[in-house]
N, C-alpha and C positions, 0 to 999 in steps of 0.2 A: 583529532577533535571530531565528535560527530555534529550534523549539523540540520537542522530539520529542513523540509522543501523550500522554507520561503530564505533561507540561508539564515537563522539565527540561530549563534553558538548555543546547544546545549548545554557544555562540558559545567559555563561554571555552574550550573544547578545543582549540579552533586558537588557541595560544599565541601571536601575532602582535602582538595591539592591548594593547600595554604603556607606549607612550610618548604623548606628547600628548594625552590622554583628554580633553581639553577641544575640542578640535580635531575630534578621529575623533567624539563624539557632535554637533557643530554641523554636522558635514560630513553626516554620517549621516542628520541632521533634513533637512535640506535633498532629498538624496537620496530622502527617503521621499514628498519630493510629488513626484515624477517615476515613479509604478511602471511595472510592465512593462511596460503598456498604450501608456504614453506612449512609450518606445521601438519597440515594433512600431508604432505609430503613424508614426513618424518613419521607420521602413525602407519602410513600405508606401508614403506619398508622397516616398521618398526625401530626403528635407528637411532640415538644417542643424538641433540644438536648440535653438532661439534662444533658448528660455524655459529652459533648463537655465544655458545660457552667461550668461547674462543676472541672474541666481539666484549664480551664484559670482562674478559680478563684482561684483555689487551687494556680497556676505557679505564682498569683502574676500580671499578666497581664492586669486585668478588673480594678484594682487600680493604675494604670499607673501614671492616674491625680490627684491622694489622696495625700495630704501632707504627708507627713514623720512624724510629729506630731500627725496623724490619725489615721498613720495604713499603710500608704500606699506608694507607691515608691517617690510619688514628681516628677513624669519625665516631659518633656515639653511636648509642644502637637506635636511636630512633633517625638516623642518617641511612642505616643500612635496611631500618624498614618501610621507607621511603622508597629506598631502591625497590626492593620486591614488590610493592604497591603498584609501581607505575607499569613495571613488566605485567602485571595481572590484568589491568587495568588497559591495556595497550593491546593482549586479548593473545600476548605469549604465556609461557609459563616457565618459572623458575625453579620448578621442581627439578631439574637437571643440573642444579647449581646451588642451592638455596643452601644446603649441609654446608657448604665452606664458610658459613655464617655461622650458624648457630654450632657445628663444633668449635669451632675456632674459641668459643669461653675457656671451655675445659683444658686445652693445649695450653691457652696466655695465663689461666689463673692459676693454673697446680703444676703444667710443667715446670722443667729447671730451665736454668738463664741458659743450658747448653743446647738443651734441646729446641729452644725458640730461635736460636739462634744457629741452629744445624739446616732445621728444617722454615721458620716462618718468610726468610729473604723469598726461597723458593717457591715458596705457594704463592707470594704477592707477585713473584713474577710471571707465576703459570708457568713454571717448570715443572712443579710440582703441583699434584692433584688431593689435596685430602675434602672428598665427599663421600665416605663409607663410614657408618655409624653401626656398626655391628651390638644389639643389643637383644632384640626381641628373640625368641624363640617358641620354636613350636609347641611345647608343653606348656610354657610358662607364660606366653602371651602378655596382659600390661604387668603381670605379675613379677616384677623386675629380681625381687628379692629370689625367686624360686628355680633360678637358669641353673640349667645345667652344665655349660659351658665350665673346663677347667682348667686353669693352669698349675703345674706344679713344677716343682724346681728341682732342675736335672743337672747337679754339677757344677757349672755356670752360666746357664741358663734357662729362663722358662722354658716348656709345651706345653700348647694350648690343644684342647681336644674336646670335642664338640659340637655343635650346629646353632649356625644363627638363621632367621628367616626373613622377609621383609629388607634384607641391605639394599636397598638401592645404590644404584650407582656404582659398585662393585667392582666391575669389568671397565669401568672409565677411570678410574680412581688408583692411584699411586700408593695411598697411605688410607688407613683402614685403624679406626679408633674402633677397639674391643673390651668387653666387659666382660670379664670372666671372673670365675671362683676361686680364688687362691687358699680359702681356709674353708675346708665344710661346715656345710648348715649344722650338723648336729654337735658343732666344736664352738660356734661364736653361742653369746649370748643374747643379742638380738639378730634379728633374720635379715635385716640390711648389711651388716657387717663381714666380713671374712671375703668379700667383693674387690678388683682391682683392673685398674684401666691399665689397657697396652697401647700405643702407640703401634699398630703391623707395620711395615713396609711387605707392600704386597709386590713389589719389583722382585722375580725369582720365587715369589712363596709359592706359585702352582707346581714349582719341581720340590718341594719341601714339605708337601702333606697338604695344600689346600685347594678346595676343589669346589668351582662358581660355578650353580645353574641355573639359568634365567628361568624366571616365573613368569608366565601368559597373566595380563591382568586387563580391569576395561579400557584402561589409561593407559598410554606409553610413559611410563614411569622407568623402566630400566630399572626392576627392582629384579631379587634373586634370593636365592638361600644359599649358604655359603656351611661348605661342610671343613674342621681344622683335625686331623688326625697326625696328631705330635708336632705341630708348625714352631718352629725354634724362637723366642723373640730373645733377643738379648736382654739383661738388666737395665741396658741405658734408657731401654723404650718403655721402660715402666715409666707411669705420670704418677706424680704426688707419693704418697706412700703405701706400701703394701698393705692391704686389707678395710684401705677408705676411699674405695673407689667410686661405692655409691654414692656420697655424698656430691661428689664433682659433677659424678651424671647427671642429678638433680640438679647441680651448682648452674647446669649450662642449659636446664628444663623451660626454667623462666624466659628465658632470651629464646627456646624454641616456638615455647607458645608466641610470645609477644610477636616474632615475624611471619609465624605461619598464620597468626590475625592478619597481620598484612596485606600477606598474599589473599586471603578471603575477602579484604577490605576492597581489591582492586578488581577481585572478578565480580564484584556484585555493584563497582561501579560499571564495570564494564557491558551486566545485563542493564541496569537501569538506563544508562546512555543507546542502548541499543532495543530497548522496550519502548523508549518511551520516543524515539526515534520514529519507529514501525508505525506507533499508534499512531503518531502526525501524519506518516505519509500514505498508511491502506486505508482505503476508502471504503468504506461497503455501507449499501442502501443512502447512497448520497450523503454520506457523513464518514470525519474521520474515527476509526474505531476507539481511538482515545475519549473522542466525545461519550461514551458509553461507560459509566460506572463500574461494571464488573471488569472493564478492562486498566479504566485510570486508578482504580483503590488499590487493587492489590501492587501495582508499582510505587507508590506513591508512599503506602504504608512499610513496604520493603525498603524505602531510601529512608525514612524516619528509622525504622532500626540499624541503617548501616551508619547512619551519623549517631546514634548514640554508641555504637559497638566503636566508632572511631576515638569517640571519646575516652572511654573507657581504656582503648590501646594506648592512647595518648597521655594517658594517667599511668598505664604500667611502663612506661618507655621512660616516661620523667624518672620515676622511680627507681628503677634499673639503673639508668644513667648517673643516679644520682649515691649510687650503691646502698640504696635501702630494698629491703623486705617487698616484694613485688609479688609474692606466690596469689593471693588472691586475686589481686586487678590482671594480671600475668591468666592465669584461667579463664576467669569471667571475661575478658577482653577476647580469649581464642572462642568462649562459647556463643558469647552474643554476634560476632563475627561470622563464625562459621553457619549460624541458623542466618540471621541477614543475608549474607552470599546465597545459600541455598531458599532463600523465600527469592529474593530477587531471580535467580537462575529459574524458577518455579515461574512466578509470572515472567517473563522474559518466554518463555517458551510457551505458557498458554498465550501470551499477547500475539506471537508468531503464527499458533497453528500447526496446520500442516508442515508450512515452510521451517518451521522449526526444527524439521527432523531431516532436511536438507542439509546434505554438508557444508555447503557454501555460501550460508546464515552463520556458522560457527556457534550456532547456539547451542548444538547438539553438542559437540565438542566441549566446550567450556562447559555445559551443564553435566556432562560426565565426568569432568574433572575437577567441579567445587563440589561433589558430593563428596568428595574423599576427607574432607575437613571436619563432618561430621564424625570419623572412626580414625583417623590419624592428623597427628602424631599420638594423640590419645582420645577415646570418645568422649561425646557430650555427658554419656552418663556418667563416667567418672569425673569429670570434676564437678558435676553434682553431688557423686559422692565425697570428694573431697569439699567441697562447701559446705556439706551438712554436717562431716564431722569435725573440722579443724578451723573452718570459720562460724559456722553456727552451734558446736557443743553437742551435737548429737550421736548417737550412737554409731560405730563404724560398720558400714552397711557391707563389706566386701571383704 
């Protein structure tokens, strides 16, 4: 809780933490043995949080979306975007973990009853790690349909041969969900088709053709490019059926945007509780800086978008949950989010100044790390451009 000089709770001002209160304070406890320190810790030798990840999986957390028949809670998904809120907000970050959410769709809806039950007891337990989402690539970037990535079928078994870019979590991660080619572009009849998801087990794959190189980026993300030259998978680890792989991808799209809003929802409580903090307590020319317009509007204005952008996530998560049609509020929910967090991170550091750029304000930090909401998991322009063509009728701009 942050709290201003004369000891009044800021927290409830930002109107956000209303549901799951039993959740948001276990999540929150947890969060407070990890302070700042231990994350600039973590940037400085660039390092995976073992001991964070390790802490939510243990609490039970990271299985949020696991059936109760697996292993795991059964919670809906606005349970589990709860969780990544409070961790944003709490001024960690879930980026080291978040993928065991939002894959986990694609695994429970299109897997088979064997494979949920080979692999899903595991993951709830934290034996097993599946946070590798192997999609993007170099040439084809959000251009999902256009990868080159391929698998074909040797006998009794796939190889997969290719390059993904952007995996994060790679090198920490057990199990590695891939999107590959199984039927060539110029053999299907639309360009999303001929597409199909592999379940990897990345246990033993680097002596079998696959080869992980970490990527320098501004964030400690543990992201990488992952190169597969003939990597074997079995038949079993195919999901769903061969050649409808895109659709699943998309099927688990909705539930990414909606918790990656989340997490934007929690860092942009997290500047506003910390902007508006400062302005109570720096003094300059005998008045607190908050007393000053250009310093109170633009926080003030930034918490008014983040509570409509809550809203909004709030609508896609019912929806979701409720297994209706979510692609629109699912978008609009990650775009009004991610500009909110990023207006807020914006004032948050003009409110700070100099000290802003201090590491042990953590605003520099955090402000480094909500930019990334504007261009992933997908940019703000594109679901602009998916707005104008599929909910407003206009023509397809891309």
């Amino acid at each position: 809780m942050t709290k201003y000089e004369n000891g009044e709770d800021l927290s409830p001002a930002v109107g956000l933490e209303v549901d799951y209160p039993e959740i948001r304070e276990s999540v929150a406890a947890i969060c407070a043995k990890f302070p700042s320190d231990y994350w600039r810790d973590q940037e400085d030798a660039d390092t995976y949080p073992e001991a964070f990840v390790r802490e939510l999986t243990e609490s039970g957390f990271l299985a949020a979306l696991i059936p109760e028949e697996y292993g795991g809670a059964g919670l809906p998904l606005r349970a589990a975007s709860v969780i990544l809120e409070e961790i944003h907000a709490s001024g960690c970050n879930a980026g080291a973990c978040h993928a065991q959410m939002y894959i986990m769709g694609t695994l429970l809806r299109h897997g088979s009853e064997e494979q949920k039950q080979r692999y899903l007891p595991d993951i709830a337990s934290g034996q097993l790690r599946l946070q590798a989402f192997g999609v993007t690539e170099p040439t084809a970037g959000t251009d999902t349909t256009q990868i080159q990535t391929r698998a074909t079928w040797d006998g009794n078994q796939y190889r997969i041969n290719g390059q993904k870019i952007w995996t994060s979590r790679a090198m920490q991660s057990d199990l590695m969900l891939v999107l590959a080619r199984t039927t060539p572009a110029d053999q299907v009849t639309k360009r999303s088709h001929g597409l199909s998801v592999f379940l990897l087990d990345l246990r033993g794959a680097k002596e079998k053709g696959l080869t992980i190189r970490k990527l320098e980026t501004m964030i400690n993300h543990q992201t990488n490019e992952v190169f597969f030259d003939n990597v074997p998978v079995p038949p079993e680890n195919l999901i769903g059926e061969v050649d409808k792989g895109f659709s699943y991808i998309l099927d688990g799209m909705n539930a990414e945007r909606i918790l990656v809003a989340s997490e934007a929802l929690g860092d942009g409580r997290f500047f506003i509780n910390k902007a508006s903090a400062y302005a109570n307590e720096r003094v300059v020319f005998n008045r607190p800086i908050g007393q000053n317009q250009a310093i109170q509007f633009p926080i003030a204005r930034a918490y008014a978008e983040l509570r409509a952008a809550d809203m909004m996530n709030r609508a896609a998560c019912a929806l979701f949950d409720a297994g209706q049609t979510c692609g629109e509020e699912a978008n609009i929910a990650k775009l009004l989010a991610a500009d909110a967090s990023w207006n807020a991170a914006e004032a948050c550091m003009q409110t700070h100044g100099g000290f802003g750029y201090a590491r042990e304000y953590d605003v520099e930090r955090k402000w480094r790390e909500t930019r990334i909401f504007q261009i992933a998991p997908i940019s703000t322009n594109l679901i602009l451009g998916y707005l104008g063509q599929h909910v407003l009728g206009m023509p397809r701009s891309y």
